[in-house]
C-alpha positions as CSV (number, residue, x, y, z in Angstrom):
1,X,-30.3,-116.4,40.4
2,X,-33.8,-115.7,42.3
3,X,-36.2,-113.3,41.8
4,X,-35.9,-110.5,39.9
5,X,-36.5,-107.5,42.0
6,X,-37.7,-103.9,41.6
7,X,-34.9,-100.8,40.9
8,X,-34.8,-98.4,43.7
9,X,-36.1,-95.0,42.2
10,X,-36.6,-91.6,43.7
11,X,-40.2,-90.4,43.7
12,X,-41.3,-87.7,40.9
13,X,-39.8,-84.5,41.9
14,X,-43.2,-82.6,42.3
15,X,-43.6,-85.3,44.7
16,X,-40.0,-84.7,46.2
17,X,-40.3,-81.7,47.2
18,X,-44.2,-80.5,48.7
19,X,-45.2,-77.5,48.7
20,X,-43.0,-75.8,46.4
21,X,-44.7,-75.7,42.5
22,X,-42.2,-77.2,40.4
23,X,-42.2,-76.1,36.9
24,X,-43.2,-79.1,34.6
25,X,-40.4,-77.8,31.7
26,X,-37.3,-77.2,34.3
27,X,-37.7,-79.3,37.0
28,X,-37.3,-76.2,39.2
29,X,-39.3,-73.8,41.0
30,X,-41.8,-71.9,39.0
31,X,-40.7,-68.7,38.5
32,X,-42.9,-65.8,39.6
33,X,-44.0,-62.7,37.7
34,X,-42.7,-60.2,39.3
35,X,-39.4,-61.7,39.6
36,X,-38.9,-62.2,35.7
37,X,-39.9,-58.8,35.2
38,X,-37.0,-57.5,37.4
39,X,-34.3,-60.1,35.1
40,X,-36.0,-58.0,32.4
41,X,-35.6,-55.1,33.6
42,X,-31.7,-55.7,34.8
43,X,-31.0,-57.4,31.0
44,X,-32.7,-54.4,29.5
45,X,-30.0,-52.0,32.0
46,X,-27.2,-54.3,30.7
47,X,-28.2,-54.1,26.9
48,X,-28.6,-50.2,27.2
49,X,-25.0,-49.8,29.0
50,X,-23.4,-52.1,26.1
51,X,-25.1,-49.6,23.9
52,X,-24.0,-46.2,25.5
53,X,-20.1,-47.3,25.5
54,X,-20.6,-48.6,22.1
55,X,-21.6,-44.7,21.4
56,X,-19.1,-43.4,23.6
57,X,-16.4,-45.4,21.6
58,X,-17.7,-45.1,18.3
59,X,-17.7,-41.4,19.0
60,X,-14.0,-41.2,20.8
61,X,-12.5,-43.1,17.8
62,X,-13.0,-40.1,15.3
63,X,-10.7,-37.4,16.2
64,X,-13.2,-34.9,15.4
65,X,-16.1,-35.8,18.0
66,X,-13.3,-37.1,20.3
67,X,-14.0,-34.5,22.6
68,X,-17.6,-34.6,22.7
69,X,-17.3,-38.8,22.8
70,X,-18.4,-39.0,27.1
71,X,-18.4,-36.8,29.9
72,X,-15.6,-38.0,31.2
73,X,-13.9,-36.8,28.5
74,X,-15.3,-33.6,28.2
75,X,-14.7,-33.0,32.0
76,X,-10.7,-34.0,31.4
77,X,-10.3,-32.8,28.3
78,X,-7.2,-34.2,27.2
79,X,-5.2,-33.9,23.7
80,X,-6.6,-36.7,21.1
81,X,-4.2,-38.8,20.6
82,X,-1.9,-37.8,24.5
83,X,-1.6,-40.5,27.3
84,X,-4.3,-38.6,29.1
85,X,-6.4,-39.6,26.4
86,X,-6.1,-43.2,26.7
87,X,-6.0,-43.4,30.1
88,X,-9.6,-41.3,29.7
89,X,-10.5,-44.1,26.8
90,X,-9.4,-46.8,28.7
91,X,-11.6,-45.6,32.4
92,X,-14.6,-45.3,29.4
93,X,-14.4,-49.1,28.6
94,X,-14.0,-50.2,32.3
95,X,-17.0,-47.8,33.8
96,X,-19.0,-49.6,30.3
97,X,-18.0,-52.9,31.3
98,X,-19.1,-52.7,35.2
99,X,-21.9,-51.0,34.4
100,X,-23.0,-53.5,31.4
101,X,-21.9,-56.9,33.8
102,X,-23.5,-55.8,37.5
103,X,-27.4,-56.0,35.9
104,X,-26.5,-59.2,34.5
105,X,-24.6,-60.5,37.5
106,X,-28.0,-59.6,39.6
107,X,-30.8,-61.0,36.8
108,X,-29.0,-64.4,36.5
109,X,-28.7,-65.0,40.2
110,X,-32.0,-63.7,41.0
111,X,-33.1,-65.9,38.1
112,X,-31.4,-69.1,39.9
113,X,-33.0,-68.3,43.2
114,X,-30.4,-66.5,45.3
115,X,-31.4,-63.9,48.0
116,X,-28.0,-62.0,47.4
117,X,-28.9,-61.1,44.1
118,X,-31.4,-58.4,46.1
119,X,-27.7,-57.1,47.3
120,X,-26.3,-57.4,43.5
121,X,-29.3,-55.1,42.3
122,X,-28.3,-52.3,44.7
123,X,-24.6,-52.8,43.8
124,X,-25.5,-52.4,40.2
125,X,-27.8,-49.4,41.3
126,X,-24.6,-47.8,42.3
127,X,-22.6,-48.6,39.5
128,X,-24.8,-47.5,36.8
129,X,-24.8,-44.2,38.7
130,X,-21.2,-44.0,36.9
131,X,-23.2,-43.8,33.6
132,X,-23.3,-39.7,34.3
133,X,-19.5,-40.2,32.6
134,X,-20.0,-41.9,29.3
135,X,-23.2,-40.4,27.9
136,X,-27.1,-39.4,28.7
137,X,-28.1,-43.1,26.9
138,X,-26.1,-44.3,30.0
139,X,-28.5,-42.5,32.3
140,X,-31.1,-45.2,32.2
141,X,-29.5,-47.9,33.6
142,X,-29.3,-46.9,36.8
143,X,-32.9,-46.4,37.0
144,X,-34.0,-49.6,35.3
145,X,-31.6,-51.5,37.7
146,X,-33.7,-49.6,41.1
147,X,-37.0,-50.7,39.2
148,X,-36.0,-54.2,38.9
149,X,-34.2,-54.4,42.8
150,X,-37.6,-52.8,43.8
151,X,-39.0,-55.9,42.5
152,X,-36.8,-58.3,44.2
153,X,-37.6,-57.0,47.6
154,X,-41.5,-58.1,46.9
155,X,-43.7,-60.8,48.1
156,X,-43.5,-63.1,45.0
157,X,-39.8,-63.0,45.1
158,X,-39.4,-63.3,48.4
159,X,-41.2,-66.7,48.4
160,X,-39.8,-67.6,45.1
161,X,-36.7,-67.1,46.8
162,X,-38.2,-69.4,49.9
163,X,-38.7,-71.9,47.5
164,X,-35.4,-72.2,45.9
165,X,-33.8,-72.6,49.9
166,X,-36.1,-75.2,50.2
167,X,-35.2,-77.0,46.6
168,X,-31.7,-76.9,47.3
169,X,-32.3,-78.2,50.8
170,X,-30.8,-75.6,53.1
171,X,-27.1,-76.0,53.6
172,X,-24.8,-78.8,52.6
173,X,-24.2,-81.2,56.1
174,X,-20.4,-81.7,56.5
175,X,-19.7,-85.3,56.8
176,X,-17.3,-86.9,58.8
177,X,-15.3,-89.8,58.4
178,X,-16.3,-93.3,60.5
179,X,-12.6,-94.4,60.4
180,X,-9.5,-92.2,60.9
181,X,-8.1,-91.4,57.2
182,X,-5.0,-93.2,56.3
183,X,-2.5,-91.6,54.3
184,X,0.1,-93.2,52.2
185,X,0.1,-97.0,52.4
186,X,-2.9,-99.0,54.1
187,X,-1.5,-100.9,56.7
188,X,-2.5,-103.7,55.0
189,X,-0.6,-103.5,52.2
190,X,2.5,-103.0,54.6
């Protein structure tokens, strides 16, 4: 047999990988400040778009406040119960849903370190403008969403964001194959 030898092992991770703080808990960059209180800013725009269709339906449900249940309704007016009506229902859920999944979309990326998620902010920016249909709860989210892109585009983040390129490790390296790939049969088999 011989000698028993030491197992190979990686260093510690805070070794791994200088100069970037590694949180002790995660095992991934520490996250700064600022940047957590743009994800709580976004999750707070998502939670109050949830809210304001969850009004706007509970209000277009009842044929008496039907009318009154979101501006888009108000500004179509169409017969409770009509196709217009659904189709106005139905444009009320989607507008709810975008506006209640772009925040989200932009806090959890931001929160796993991608630079895009500055882009996802401003997209959600945009689509909680489309709040001005349901109802005025639906008026904050766009501004909530400015506050916590704002934040993305600061210092911390930016070398938060610096730190998570250099965690990952930059782009993947394509490998190529030493030997020409065989398909079917190996020749030795044959």
């Amino acid at each position: 047999m011989g000698q028993p030898q030491e197992i190979a092992t990686l260093p510690p991770l805070n070794e791994l990988e200088a100069g970037i703080p590694i949180s002790q808990n995660t095992g991934q960059p520490r996250r700064a400040k600022v940047m957590v209180a743009a994800n709580v800013l976004f999750y707070l725009a998502s939670v109050v778009s949830a809210v304001a269709l969850a009004w706007s339906w509970w209000t277009a449900i009842h044929m008496a406040t039907f009318a009154h249940s979101s501006k888009l309704v108000e500004l179509w007016q169409p017969r409770p119960g009509g196709w217009r009506s659904v189709v106005a229902v139905t444009l009320m859920c989607v507008i709810g849903a975008v506006m209640t999944a772009a925040p989200a979309v932009a806090a959890l990326n931001s929160w796993n370190g991608h630079r895009w998620s500055r882009i996802a902010g401003l997209v959600a920016v945009l689509l909680g403008c489309l709040g001005y249909l349901l109802n005025p709860i639906a008026w904050a989210p766009p501004v909530l969403s400015l506050v916590g892109t704002v934040l993305l585009w600061t210092a911390p983040v930016t070398r938060y964001f610096g730190h998570w390129d250099r965690f990952r490790g930059g782009d993947p390296v394509p490998l190529a194959p030493d030997e020409p790939v065989v398909y079917g049969p190996l020749p030795r088999y044959l």
